[in-house]
N, C-alpha and C positions, 0 to 999 in steps of 0.2 A: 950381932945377928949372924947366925950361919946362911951359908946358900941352901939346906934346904929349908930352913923358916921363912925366909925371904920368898921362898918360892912356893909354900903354902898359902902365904898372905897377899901373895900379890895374884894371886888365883882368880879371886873373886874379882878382883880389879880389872883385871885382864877379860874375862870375861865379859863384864859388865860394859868394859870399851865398845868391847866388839857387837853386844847386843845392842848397843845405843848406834853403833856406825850401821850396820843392818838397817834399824829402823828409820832413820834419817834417807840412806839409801832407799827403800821401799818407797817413802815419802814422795821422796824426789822423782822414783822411775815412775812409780804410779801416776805422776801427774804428769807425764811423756807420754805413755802408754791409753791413759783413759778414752782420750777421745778418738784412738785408731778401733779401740777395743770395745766403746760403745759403736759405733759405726758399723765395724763385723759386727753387731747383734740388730743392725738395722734400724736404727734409730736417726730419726731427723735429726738435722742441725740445731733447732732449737729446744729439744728432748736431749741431747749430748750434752747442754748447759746444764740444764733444770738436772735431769738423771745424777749428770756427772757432780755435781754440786750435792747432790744427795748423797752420793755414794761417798765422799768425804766427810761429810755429815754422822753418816752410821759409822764410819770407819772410828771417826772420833770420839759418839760414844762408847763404841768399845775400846778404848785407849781407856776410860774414867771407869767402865766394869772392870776392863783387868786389871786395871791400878789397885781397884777396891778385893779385889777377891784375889790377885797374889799378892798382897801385902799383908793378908791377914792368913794365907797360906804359908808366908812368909816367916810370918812370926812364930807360927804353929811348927810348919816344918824343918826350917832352916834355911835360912838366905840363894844359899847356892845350889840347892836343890832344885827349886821354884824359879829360880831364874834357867835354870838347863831349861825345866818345865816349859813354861813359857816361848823361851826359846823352840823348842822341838815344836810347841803348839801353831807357833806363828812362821816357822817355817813351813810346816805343811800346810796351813792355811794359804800361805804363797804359792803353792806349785798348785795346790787345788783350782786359784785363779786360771791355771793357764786350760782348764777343762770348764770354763760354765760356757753355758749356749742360753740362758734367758739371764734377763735382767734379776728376779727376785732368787737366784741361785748367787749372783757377783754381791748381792748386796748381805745374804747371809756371810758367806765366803769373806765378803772384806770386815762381816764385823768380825769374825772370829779369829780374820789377823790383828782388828787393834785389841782385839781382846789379849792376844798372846804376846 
């Protein structure tokens, strides 16, 4: 195998690494982050629980939509396409986080990061 075939196939690999280390990452900061972030939006102690537990909740149904709709954009498109896709989706859907000021804008907002 030459270095550039090597370096065509291991593309998608690499990539793929790096979208899964992101998403893990998110994962993680998101549940650091949640309850300073429900609080700036004014929300009791016991409304941070219930809220915050929701908002994992939609996050995760859209993990199981975007599974469903880029895997079959997947197949149609091309693997590495859809995965950039996605990629670009769920990263803007992250920075979007850092501008909501009500509650049903963060719960749109994080489904359309586990959607990406």
């Amino acid at each position: 195998m030459t270095k550039k075939q090597y370096g065509l196939t291991s593309l998608p690999v690499i990539v793929a690494a790096l979208g899964f280390f992101v998403d893990v990452f998110d994962l993680l900061l998101f549940n650091i982050v949640r309850k300073p972030s429900l609080r700036e939006l004014g929300l009791s102690e016991d409304a941070i629980l219930l809220k915050g537990e929701l908002l994992l909740s939609i996050q995760m149904i859209g993990f199981v939509v975007g599974g469903i709709i880029w895997g079959i954009l997947g197949d149609k498109k091309g693997r590495l396409k859809v995965l950039f896709g996605s990629i670009v989706l769920y990263a803007v859907a992250n920075i979007a986080n850092g501008f909501v000021h009500s509650l049903p804008q963060y719960y749109i907002i994080r489904f359309i990061a586990g959607v990406g």
